[in-house]
LUMZAGU-137197 format. One record per residue: residue in one letter; x, y, z of N, C-alpha, C in turn; residue number from 1. Coordinates in Angstrom, 2 decimals. Example, Ala and Ser with C-alpha at 12.3 -4.5 7.8 and 13.67 -1.06 7.14 Angstrom:
BEGIN
> a/13.19/-5.69/7.80/12.30/-4.50/7.80/13.20/-3.30/7.80/1;
> s/12.85/-2.25/7.08/13.67/-1.06/7.14/12.90/0.03/7.87/2;
REM end
This chain:
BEGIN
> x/-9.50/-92.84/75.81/-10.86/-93.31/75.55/-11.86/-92.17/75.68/1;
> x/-12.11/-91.18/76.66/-12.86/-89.73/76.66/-12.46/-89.33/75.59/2;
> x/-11.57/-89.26/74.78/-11.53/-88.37/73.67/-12.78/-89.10/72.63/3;
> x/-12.33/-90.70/72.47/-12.78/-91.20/71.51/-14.47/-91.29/71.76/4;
> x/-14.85/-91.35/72.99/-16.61/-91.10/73.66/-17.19/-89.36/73.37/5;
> x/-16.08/-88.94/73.36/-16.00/-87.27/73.02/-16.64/-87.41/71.24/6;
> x/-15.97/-88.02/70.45/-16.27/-87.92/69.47/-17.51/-88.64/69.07/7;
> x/-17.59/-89.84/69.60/-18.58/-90.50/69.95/-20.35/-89.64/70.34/8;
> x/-20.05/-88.88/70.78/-21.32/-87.38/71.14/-21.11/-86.77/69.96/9;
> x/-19.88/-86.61/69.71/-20.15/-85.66/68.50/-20.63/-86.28/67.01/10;
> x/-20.47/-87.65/66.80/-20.71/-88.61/65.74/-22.75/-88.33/65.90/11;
> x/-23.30/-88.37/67.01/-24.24/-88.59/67.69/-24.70/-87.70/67.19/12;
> x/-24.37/-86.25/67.40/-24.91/-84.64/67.24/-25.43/-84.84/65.60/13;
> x/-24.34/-85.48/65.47/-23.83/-84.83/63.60/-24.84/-85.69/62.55/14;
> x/-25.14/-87.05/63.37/-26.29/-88.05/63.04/-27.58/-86.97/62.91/15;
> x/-28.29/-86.60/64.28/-29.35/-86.13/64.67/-29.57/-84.60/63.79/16;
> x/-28.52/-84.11/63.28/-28.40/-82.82/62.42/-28.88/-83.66/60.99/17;
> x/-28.12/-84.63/60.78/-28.70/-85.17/58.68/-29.92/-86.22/59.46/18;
> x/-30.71/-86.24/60.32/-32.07/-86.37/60.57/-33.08/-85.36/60.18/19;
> x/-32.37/-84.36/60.98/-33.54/-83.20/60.63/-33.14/-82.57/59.36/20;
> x/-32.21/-82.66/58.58/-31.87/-81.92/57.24/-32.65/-83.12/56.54/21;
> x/-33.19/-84.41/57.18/-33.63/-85.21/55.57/-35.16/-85.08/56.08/22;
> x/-35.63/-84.49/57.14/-37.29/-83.67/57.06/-37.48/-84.74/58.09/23;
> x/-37.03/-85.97/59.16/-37.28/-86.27/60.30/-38.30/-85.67/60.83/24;
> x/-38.80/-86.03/61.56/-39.93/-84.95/62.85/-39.05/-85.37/63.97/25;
> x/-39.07/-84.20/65.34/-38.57/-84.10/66.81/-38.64/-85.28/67.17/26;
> x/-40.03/-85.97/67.17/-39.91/-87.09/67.89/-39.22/-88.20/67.57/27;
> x/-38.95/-88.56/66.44/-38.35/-89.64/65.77/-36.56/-89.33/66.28/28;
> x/-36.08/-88.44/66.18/-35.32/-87.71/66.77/-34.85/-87.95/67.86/29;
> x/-35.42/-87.80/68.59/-35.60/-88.04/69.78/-35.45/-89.48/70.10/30;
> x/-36.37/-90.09/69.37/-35.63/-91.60/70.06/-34.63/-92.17/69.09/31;
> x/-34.02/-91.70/67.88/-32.65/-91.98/67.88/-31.83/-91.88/68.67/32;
> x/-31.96/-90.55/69.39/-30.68/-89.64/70.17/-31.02/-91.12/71.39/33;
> x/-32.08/-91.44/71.97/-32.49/-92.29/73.07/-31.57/-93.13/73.01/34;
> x/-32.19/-94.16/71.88/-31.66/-95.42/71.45/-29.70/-95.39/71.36/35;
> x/-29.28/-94.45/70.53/-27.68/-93.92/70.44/-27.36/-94.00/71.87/36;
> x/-27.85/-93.41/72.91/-27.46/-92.73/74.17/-27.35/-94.65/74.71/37;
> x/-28.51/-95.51/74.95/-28.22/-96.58/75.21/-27.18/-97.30/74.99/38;
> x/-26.65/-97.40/73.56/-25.98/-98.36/72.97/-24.58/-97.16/73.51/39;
> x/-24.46/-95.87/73.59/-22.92/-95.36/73.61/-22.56/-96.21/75.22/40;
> x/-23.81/-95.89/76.53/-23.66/-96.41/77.62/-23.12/-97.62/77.64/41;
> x/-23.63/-98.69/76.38/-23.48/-100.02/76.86/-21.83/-100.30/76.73/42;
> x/-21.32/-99.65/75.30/-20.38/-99.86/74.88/-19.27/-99.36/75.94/43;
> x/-19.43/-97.95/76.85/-18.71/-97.36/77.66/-18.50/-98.64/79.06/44;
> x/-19.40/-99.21/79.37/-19.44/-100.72/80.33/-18.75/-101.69/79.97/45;
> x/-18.90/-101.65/78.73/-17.87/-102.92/78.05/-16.71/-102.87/77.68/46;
> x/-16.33/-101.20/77.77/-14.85/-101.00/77.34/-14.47/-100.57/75.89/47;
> x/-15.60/-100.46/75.00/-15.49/-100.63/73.70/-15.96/-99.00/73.45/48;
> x/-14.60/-99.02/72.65/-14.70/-97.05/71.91/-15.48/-97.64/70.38/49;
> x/-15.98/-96.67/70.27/-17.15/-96.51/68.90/-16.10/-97.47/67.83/50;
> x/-14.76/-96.86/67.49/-14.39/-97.43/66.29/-13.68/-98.76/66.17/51;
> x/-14.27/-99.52/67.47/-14.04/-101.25/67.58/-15.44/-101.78/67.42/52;
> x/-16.77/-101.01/67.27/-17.65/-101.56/67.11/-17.50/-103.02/65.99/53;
> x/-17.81/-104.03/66.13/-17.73/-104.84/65.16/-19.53/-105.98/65.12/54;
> x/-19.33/-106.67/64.19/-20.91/-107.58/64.43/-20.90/-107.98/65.87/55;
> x/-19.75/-108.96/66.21/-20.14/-109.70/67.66/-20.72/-108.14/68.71/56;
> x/-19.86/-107.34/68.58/-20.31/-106.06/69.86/-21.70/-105.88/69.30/57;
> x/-21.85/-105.67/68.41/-23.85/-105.03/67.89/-24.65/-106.37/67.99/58;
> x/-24.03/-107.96/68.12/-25.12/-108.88/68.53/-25.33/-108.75/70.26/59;
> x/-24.10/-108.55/70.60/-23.81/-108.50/72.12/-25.25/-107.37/72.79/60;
> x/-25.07/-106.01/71.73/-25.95/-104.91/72.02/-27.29/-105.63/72.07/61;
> x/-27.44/-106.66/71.38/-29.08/-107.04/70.73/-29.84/-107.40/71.56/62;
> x/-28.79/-108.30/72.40/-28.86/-109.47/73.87/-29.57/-108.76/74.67/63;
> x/-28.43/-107.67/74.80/-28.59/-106.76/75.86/-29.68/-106.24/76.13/64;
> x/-29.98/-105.58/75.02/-31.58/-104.87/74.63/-32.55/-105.65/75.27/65;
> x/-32.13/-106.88/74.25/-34.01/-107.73/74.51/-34.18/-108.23/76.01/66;
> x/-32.87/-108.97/76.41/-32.86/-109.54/77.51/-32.99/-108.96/78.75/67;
> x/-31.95/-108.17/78.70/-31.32/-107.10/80.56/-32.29/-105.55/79.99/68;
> x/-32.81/-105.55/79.31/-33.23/-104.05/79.25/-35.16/-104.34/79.09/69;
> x/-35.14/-105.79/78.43/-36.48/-106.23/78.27/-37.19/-105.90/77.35/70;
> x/-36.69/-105.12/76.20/-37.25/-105.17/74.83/-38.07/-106.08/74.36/71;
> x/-39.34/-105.91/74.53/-40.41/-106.80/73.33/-39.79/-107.60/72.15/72;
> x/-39.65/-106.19/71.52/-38.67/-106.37/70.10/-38.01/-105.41/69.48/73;
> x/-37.34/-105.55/68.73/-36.32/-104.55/68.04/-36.76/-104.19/66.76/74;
> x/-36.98/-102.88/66.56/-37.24/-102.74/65.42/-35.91/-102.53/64.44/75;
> x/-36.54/-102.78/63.22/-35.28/-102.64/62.20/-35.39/-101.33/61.15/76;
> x/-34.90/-100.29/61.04/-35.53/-99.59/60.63/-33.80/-98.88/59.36/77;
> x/-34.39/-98.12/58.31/-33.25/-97.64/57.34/-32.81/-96.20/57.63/78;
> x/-31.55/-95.85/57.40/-31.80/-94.53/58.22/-30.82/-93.72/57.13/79;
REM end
C-alpha cells in the first residue's frame, strides 16, 4: 500500500505540474494540492489505495467534507 500512496504523491505532483502548464495561478494551486492532500488522508484512514477509488468512496469523501470537516459547501469546479 506505501508504494501505491507513493504513487498516489506522485499522481498529485504530476496533476499540480498540467495546472501550471495550462496558466493556473500559485494560489489556485495551492488549494488543489490542499484539497488532494485531504482526500489522499481520508482515503489512507479508510484503507483505500487511489486505484479502488470508486463513486460510493468519492460520496463517502463528500460526507466527510461537509459533515466531520464542516464544509459550508463544495464547490464543483472542471479541471
Amino acid at each position: 500500500m506505501l508504494r501505491i500512496m507513493q504513487n498516489a504523491e506522485q499522481l498529485l505532483e504530476m496533476f499540480c505540474e498540467d495546472r501550471r502548464l495550462r496558466g493556473m495561478t500559485d494560489e489556485s494551486i495551492r488549494r488543489y494540492r490542499s484539497s488532494l492532500h485531504i482526500f489522499l488522508k481520508f482515503l489512507r484512514g479508510k484503507g483505500v489505495s487511489i486505484d479502488r477509488v470508486d463513486v460510493p468512496v468519492l460520496r463517502s469523501f463528500l460526507q466527510h467534507v461537509k459533515f466531520e470537516r464542516g464544509a459550508k459547501y463544495i464547490f464543483r469546479s472542471e479541471c
